[in-house]
C-alpha positions in Angstrom: -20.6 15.0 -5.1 -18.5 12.2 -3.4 -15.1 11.6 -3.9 -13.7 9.1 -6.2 -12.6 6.6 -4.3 -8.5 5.1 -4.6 -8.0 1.4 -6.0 -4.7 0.4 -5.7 -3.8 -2.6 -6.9 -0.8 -5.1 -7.1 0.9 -5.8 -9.9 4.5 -7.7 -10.5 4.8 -7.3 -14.0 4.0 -4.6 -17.1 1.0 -7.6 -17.9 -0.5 -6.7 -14.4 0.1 -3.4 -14.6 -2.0 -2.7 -18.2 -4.4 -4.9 -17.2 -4.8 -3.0 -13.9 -5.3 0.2 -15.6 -7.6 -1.2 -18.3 -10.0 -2.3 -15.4 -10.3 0.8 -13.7 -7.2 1.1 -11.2 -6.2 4.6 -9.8 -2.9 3.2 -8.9 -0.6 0.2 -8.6 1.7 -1.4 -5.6 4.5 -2.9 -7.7 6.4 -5.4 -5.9 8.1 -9.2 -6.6 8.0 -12.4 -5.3 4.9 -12.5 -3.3 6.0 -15.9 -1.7 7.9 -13.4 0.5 4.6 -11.2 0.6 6.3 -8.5 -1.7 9.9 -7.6 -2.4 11.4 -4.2 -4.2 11.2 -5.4 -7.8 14.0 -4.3 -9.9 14.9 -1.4 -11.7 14.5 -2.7 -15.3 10.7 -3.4 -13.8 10.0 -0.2 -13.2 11.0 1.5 -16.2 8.7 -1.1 -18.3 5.5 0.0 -16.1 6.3 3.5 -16.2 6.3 3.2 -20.4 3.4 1.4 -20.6 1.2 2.9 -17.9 0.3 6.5 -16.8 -1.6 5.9 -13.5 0.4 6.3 -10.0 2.9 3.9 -9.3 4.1 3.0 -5.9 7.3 1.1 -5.4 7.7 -1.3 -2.8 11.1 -1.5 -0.5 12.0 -4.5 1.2 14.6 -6.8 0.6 13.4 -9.2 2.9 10.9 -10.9 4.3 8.9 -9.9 7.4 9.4 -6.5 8.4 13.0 -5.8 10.1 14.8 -2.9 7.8 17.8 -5.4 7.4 20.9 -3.8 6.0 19.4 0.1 5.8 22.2 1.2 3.4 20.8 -1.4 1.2 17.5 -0.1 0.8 18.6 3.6 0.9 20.6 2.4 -2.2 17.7 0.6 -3.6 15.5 3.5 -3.2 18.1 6.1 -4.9 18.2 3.6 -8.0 15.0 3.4 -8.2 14.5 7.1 -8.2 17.0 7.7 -10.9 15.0 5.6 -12.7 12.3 7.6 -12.7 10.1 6.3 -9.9 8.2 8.8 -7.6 6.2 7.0 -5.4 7.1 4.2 -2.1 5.7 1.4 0.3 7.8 0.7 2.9 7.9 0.4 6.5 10.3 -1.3 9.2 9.6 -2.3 13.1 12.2 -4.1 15.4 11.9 -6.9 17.3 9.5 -5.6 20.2 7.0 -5.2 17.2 7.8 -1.1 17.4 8.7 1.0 14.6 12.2 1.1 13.6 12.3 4.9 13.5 16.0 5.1 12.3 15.5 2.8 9.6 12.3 4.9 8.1 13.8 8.1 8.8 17.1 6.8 7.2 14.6 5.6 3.7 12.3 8.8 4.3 15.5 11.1 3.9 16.4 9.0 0.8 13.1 10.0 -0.7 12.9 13.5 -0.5 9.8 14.5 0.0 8.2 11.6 -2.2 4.7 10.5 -1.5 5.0 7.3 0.3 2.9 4.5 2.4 3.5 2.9 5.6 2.3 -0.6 4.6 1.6 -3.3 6.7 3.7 -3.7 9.4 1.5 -1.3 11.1 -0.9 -4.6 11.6 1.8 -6.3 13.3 3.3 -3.3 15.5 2.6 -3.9 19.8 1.0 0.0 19.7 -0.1 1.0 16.6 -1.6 4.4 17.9 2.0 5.2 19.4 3.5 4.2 15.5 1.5 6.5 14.5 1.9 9.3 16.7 6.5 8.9 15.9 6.1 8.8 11.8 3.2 12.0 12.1 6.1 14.8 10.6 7.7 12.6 8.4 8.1 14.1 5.5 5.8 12.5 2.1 3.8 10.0 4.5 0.4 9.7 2.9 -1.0 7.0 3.7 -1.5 3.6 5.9 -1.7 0.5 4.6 -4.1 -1.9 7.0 -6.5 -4.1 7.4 -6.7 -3.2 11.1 -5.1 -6.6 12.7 -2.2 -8.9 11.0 -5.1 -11.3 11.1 -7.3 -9.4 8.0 -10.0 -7.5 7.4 -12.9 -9.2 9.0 -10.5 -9.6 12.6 -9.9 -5.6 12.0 -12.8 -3.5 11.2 -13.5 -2.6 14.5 -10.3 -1.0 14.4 -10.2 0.2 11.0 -14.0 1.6 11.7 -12.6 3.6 15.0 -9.5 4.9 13.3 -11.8 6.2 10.0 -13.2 8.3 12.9 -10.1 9.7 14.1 -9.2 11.2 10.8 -7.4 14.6 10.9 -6.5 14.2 14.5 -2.5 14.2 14.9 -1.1 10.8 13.8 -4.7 10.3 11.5 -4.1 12.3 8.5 -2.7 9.8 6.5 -5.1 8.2 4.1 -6.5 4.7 5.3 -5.9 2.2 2.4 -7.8 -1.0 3.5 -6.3 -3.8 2.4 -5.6 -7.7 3.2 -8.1 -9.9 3.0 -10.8 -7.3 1.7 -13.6 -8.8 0.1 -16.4 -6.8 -2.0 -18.8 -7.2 0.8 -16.8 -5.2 3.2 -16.5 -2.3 0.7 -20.1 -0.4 1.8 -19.2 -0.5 5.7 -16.2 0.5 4.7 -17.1 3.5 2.0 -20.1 4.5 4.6 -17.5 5.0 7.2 -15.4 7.5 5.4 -12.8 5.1 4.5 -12.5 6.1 0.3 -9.0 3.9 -0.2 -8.9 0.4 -1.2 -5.9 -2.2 -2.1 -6.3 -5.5 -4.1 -3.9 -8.4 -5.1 -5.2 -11.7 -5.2 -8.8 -10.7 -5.9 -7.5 -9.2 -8.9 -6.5 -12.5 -9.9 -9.2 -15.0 -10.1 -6.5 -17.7 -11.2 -4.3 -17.1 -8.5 -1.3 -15.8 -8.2 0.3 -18.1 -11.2 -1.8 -15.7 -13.7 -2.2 -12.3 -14.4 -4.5 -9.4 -12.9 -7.7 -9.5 -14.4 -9.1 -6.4 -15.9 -12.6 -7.8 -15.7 -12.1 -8.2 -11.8 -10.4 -4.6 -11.2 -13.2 -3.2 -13.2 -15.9 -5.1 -10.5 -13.7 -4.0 -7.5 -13.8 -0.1 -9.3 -18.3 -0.2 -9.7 -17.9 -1.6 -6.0 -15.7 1.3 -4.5 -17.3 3.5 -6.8 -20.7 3.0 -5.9 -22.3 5.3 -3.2 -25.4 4.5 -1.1 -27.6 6.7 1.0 
């Protein structure tokens, strides 16, 4: 029997994030302000989803936009108040300016997590080696997973990528879940699922309407029969 595949999906709001679950979702990527392609979303936030969902929910941290760690302290602090609050899942993830990963900053977050389950998002797509990424967060402690579409250009630019690193899983720096995401369409998802690759992350094709109105449930259910379905 295959494994049910993971749909994570975005949400900004406690709207989203029953909506989301209605439809099918295994988890959500709460952020804010997706004009700046995701922020941490505050702590009152949280607390909402948490009390009116009971699927997985994964916290985004960055105060920013684009991907430099910015003051650390700040997002270690963000991270601790956010945890108090009851949350027990992250998205993060921090390079400098030579496109390589800030290791200080992620250890310095990581360390501030304690052993919670977390995901590299992103920035892997814009990193100058993302093999070599890989290889310096292996050990860290509650990395689960990779967000990527395999280039910082989307899905259809990356597959080759995302294809050749599906078939490197379990070697060191590849046991991390791939979660395929940015610029995924539904016609990607049986390459994808064929290949191994059972993770998949959704925002604005959750939203029909854009992103002015809420997720759909009738879309995350579509997205859920697509990952869901198995072909020989």
């Amino acid at each position: 029997m295959s494994k049910r595949a993971v749909l994570e999906v975005i949400a900004l709001d406690t709207e989203d994030a029953i909506a989301a679950q209605a439809g099918g979702a295994d988890r959500l990527e709460l952020v804010t302000d997706m004009a700046a392609d995701g922020l941490t979303p505050t702590v009152s936030t949280v607390t909402a989803i948490r009390a009116a969902v009971d699927i997985s929910v994964r916290v985004m941290l960055r105060l920013s936009d684009g991907f430099a760690a910015g003051d650390v302290s700040q997002v270690a602090r963000a991270a601790r108040e956010l945890r108090d609050a009851g949350a027990e899942e992250f998205v993060l993830g921090f390079l400098d300016t030579a496109g390589e990963v800030d290791l200080a900053a992620v250890e310095r977050v990581a360390e501030e997590l304690d052993g919670c389950r977390w995901t590299f998002h992103r920035a892997i797509d814009h990193a100058s080696d993302r093999n070599a990424l890989r290889k310096q967060l292996a050990d860290l402690p509650g990395l689960d997973t990779y967000l990527t579409a395999g280039s910082a250009a989307g899905v259809d630019e990356g597959l080759p990528v995302l294809l050749a690193e599906a078939g490197r899983a379990g070697e060191p720096g590849y046991e991390q879940q791939l979660l395929v995401g940015g610029g995924l369409r539904l016609d990607h998802v049986p390459g994808l699922r064929a290949a191994g690759i059972d993770a998949f992350h959704i925002g604005g094709a959750a939203r029909p309407d854009g992103w002015g109105a809420p997720v759909s449930a009738e879309a995350v259910g579509e997205w859920r029969r697509a990952v869901d379905e198995v072909r020989d």
